[in-house]
C-alpha positions in Angstrom: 31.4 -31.6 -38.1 31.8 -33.5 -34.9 29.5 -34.3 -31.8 32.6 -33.9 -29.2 31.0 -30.6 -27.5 27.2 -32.0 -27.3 29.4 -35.9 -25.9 31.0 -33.3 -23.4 28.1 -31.5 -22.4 26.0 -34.8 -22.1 28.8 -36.1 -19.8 29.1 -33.1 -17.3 27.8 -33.6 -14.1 24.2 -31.6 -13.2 24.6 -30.2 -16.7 21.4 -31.4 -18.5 19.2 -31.3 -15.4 20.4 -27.7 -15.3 19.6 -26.9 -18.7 16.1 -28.9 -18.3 15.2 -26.6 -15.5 15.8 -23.6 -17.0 13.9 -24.5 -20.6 10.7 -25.5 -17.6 11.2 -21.8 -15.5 11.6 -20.1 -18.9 8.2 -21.7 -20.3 6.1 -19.5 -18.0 7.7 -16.4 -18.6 7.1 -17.1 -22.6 3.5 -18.2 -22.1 2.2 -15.2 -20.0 2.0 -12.2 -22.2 -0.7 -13.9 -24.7 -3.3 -14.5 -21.5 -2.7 -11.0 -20.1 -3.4 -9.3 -23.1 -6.6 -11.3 -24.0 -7.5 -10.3 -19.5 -7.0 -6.6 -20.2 -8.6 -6.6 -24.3 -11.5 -8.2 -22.2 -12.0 -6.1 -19.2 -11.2 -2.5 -21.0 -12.7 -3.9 -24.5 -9.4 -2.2 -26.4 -6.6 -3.8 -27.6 -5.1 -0.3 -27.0 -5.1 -0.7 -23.4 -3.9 -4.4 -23.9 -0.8 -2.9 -25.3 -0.6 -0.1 -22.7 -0.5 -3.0 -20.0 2.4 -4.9 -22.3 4.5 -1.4 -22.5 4.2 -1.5 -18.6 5.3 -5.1 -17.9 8.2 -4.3 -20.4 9.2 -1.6 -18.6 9.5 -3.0 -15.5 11.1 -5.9 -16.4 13.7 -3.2 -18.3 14.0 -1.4 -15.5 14.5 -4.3 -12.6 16.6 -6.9 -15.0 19.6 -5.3 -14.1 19.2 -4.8 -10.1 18.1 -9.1 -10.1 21.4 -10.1 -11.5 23.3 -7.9 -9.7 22.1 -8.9 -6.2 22.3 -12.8 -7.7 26.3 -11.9 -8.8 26.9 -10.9 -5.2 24.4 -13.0 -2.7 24.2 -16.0 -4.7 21.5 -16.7 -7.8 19.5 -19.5 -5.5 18.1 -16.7 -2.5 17.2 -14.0 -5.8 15.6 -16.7 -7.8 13.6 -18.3 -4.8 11.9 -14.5 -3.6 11.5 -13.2 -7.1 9.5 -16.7 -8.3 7.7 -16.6 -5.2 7.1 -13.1 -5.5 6.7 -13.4 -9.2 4.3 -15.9 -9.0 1.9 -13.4 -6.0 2.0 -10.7 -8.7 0.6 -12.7 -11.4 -2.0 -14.2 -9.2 -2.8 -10.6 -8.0 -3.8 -9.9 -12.0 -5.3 -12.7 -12.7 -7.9 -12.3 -9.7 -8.5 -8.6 -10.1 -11.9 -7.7 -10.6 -13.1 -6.5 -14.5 -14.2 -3.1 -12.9 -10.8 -2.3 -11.2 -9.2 -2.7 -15.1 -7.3 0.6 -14.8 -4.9 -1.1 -12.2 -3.6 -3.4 -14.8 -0.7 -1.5 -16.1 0.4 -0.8 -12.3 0.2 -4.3 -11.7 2.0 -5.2 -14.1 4.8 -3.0 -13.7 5.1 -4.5 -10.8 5.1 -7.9 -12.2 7.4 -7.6 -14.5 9.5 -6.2 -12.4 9.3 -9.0 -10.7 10.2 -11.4 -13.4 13.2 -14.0 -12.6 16.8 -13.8 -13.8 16.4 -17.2 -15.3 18.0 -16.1 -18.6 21.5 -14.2 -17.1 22.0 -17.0 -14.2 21.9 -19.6 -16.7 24.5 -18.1 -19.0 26.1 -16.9 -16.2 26.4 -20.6 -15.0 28.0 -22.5 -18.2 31.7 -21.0 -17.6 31.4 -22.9 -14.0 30.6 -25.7 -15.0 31.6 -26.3 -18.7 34.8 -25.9 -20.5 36.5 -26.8 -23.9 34.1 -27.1 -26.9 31.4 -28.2 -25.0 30.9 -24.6 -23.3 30.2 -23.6 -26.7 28.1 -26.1 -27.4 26.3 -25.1 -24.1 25.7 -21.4 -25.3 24.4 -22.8 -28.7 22.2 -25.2 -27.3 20.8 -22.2 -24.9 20.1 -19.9 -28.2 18.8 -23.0 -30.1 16.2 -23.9 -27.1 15.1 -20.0 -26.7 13.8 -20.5 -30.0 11.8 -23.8 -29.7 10.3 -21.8 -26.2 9.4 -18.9 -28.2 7.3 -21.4 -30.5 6.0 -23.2 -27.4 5.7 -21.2 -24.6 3.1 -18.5 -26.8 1.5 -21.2 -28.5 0.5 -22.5 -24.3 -0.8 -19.3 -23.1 -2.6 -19.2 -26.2 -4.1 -22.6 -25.8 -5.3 -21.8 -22.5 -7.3 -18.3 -23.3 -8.9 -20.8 -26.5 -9.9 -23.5 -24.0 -10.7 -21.8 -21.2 -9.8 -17.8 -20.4 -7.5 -15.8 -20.2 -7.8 -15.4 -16.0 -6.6 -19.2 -16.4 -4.1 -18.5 -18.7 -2.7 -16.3 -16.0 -3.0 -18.6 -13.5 -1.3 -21.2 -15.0 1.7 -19.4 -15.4 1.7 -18.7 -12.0 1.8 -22.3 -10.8 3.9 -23.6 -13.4 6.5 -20.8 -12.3 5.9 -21.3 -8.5 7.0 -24.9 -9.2 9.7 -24.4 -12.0 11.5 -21.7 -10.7 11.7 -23.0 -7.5 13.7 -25.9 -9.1 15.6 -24.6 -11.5 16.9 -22.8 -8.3 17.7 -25.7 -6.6 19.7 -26.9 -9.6 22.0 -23.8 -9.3 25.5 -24.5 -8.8 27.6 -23.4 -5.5 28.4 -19.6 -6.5 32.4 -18.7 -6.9 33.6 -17.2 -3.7 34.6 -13.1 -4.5 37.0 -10.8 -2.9 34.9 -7.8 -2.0 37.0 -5.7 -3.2 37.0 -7.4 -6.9 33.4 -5.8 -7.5 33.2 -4.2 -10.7 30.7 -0.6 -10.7 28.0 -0.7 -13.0 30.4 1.7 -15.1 33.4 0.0 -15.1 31.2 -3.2 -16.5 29.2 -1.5 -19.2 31.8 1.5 -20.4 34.2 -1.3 -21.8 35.6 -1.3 -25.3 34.2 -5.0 -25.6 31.6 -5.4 -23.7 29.4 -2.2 -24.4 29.6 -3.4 -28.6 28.5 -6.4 -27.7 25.4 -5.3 -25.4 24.5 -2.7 -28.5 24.4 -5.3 -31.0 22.5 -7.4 -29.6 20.1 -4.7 -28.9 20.3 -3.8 -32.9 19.4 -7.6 -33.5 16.1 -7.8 -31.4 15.4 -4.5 -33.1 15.9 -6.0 -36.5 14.0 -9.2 -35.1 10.7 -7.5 -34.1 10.4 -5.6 -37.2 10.7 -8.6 -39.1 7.8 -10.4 -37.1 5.8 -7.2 -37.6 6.8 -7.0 -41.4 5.2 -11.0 -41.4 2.6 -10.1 -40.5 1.8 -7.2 -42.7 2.9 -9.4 -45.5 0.5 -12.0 -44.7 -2.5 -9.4 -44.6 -1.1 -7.7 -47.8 -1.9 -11.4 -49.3 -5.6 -11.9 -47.4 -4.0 -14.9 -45.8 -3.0 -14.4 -42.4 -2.4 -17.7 -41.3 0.9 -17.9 -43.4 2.2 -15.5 -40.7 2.5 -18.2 -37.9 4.1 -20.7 -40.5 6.1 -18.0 -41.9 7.4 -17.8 -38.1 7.6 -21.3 -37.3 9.5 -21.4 -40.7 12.5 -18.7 -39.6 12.7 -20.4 -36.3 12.8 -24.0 -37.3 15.6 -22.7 -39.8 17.6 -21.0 -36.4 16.9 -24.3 -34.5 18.8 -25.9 -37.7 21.4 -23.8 -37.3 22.0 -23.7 -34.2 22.2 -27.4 -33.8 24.8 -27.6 -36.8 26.8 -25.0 -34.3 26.8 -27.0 -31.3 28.7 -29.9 -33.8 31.2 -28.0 -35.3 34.6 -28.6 -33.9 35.4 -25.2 -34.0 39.7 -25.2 -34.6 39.8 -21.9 -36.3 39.3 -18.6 -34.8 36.2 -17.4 -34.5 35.2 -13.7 -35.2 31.8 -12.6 -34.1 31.2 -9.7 -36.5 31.4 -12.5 -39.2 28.2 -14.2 -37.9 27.0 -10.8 -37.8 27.5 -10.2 -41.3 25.6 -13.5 -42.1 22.5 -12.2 -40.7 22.8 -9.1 -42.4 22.8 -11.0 -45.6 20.0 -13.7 -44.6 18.1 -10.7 -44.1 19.0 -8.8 -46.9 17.8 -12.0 -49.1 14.7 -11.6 -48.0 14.2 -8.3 -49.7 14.6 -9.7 -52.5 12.1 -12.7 -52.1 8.9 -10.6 -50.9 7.5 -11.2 -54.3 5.8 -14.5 -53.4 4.8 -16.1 -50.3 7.2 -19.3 -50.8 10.0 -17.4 -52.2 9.7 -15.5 -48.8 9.5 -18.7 -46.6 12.5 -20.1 -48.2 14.3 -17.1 -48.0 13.6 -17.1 -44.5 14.5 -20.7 -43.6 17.5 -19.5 -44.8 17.7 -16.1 -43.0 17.2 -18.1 -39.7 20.2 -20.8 -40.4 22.4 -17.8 -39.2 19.9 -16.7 -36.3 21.3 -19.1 -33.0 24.7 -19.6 -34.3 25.4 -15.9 -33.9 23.3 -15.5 -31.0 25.1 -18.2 -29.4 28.7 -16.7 -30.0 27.8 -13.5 -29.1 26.1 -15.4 -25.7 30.0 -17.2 -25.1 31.7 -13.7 -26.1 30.2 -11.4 -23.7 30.7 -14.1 -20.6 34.0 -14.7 -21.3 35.2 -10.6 -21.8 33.3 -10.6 -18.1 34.8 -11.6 -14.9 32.7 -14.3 -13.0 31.8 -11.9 -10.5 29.3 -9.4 -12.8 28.9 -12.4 -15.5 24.8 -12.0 -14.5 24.9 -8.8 -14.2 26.0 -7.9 -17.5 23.8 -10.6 -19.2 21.3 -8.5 -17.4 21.6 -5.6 -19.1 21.9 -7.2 -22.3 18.0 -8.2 -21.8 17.4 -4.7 -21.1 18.8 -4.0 -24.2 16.7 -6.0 -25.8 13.8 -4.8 -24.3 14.4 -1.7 -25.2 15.4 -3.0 -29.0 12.2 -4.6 -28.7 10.1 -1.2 -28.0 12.3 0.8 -31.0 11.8 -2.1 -33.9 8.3 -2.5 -33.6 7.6 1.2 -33.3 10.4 2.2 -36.1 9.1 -1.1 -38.4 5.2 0.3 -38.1 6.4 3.9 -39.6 8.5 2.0 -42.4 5.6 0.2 -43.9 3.3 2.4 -43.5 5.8 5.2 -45.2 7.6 2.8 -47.6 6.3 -1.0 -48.3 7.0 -4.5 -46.3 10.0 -5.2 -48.4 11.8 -2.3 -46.5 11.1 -3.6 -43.3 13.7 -6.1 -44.2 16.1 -3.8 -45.9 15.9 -1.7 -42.1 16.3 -5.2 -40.4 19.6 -5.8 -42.7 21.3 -1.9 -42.3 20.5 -3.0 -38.5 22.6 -5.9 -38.5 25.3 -4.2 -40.7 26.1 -2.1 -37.9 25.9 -4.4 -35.4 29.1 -6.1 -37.7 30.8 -2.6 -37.7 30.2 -2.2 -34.0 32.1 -5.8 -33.7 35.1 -6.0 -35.6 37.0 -4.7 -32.8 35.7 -7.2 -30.3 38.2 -10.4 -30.3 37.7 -13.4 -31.2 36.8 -16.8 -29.1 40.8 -17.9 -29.6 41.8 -14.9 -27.6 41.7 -15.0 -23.8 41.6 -11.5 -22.8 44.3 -10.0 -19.9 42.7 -9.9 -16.4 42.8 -6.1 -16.5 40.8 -5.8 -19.3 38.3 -8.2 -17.8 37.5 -6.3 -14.7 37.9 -2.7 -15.8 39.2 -2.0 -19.5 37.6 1.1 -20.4 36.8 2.1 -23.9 39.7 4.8 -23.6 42.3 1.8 -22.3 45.0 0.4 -23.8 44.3 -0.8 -27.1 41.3 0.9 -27.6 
């Protein structure tokens, strides 16, 4: 192990201001859901209709992840991200200030809203390759995985503070200001956008029919699938037990364990080639431990520190994969759709995970979670690995039919 990538990274000029922006414009994103929930489980009385308004916002940050990144590959990510936090920030206002009686609005609203949301996620991982190289652009990547995971701890546990303290309508509120003021600078942090010929656009198709890209966007579709039945398969396990706190240290256990590994990542010097599909098949066996340890509630926390040592690392590498198999000019695109994917991953594992307990046991939920990331592996093993540099013409338009394939 060596600290070369993270000396590199800390050396690079506008690097850690960058990431520092971003962790801040993410934070509200992460810290919204909670308080909108609690506003519609408040105004309707259901919790039903709180998930009805959650399907929406989903949905329309699905549907309008894609169209944000594109415009940001070809006008610039500073103009998209300024409207859409602006804007953004207008639409969570709107819900937060909309009258109890008018409840049945919520789920257009927040179509809307989520619709709305930033491409803070795909212009940041679209931005390393500009301005990092060597070992510290993997660093970079695993750094970016191993801070998603600390916000998912944080950014929940703030929205959730403010419904406790105050309400949820401040909840809300608060997200809007915090991402009226964060976006805006992460924005400002962006650097200058690589000048494209026009006519080096790559169509929609000829980005996401690749033999490369398209396994990569699946799997990691297949992973947040695997991911949210396994949060949902916590918490049955804790109320199978009558003690449902363990399900928030359970969590805090899995990702503490992928903020491990994902700092041990960053170190390693990484001299031999690298093969994504073998980090895949390490998170097919963390999670296949765990259906083995369901038997008590500490062999199931151990199991799952263990389960989330392999969590960011491959996350990371699959981050650095799919940038560098995409030519600069759709690199935020295509991270785009891979948060569609996992939106839509999101929406399949929680509803699939739900029928397998129900049908089966919680145990199974993690034998689903590991068949899951099993295929993922098999959907990788074609994809090269980080000492390869791909041919141009594979970049820009290799189809899954090309040469090679």
């Amino acid at each position: 192990m060596e600290l070369s990538g993270y000396r590199e990274l800390w050396r690079a000029h506008g690097v850690m201001s960058l990431l520092v922006a971003s962790l801040l414009a993410r934070l509200p994103m992460l810290a919204t859901m909670v308080p909108i929930a609690f506003l519609a489980k408040d105004a309707s009385g259901s919790f039903r209709w709180a998930g009805v308004v959650a399907g929406a916002y989903s949905i329309g940050t699905a549907i309008a992840g894609p169209v944000w990144s594109r415009a940001a590959d070809r006008r610039g990510p500073r103009g998209v991200l300024l409207v859409t936090g602006l804007a953004w920030s207008v639409a969570l206002l709107a819900i937060a200030l909309l009258p109890a009686g008018l409840h049945r609005l919520l789920p257009a609203l927040a179509v809307i809203a989520g619709a709305l949301v930033p491409p803070v996620m795909q212009t940041l991982r679209a931005a390393w390759p500009r301005v990092v190289q060597g070992p510290a652009l993997r660093t970079a990547y695993s750094v970016d995985a191993t801070a998603q995971e600390l916000l998912f701890m944080v950014g929940p546990m703030l929205g959730a503070t403010a419904v406790s303290v105050a309400s949820p309508r401040l909840g809300v509120l608060l997200a809007a200001a915090m991402s009226a003021v964060f976006i805006w600078w992460y924005a400002l942090r962006q650097p200058e956008p690589v000048a494209h010929d026009h006519h080096a656009r790559v169509t929609t198709r000829e980005l996401l029919w690749h033999r490369y890209r398209l396994p990569l966007i699946l799997s990691f579709g297949l992973w947040v699938m695997s991911f949210n039945g396994i949060s949902l398969g916590i918490v049955a396990f804790a109320d199978e037990h009558g003690q449902r706190l363990i399900a928030g240290i359970f969590e805090a256990v899995w990702a503490f364990g992928s903020l491990v590994g994902g700092a041990v990542a960053g170190a390693l010097p990484g001299r031999r080639t690298s093969y994504l599909w073998r980090r895949a098949a390490l998170v097919s066996f963390g999670m296949l431990l765990c259906v083995f340890a369901t038997w008590s509630p500490v062999s199931l926390g151990i199991a799952l520190m263990v389960s989330g040592l392999t969590l960011a690392p491959a996350i990371g590498a699959l981050y650095e994969r799919l940038g560098a198999l995409t030519p600069d000019v759709a690199r935020t695109e295509v991270f785009g759709w891979m948060g569609s994917a996992a939106m839509g991953g999101a929406a399949i594992g929680a509803a699939v995970s739900g029928a397998v307990i129900e049908g089966f046991g919680v145990r199974y939920v993690w034998l689903l979670a590991a068949v899951l990331a099993g295929l993922s592996m098999v959907l990788l093993l074609r994809v090269p690995p980080e000492s390869v540099a791909p041919v141009r013409a594979e970049l820009a338009g290799g189809g899954l039919l090309g040469e090679g394939a």
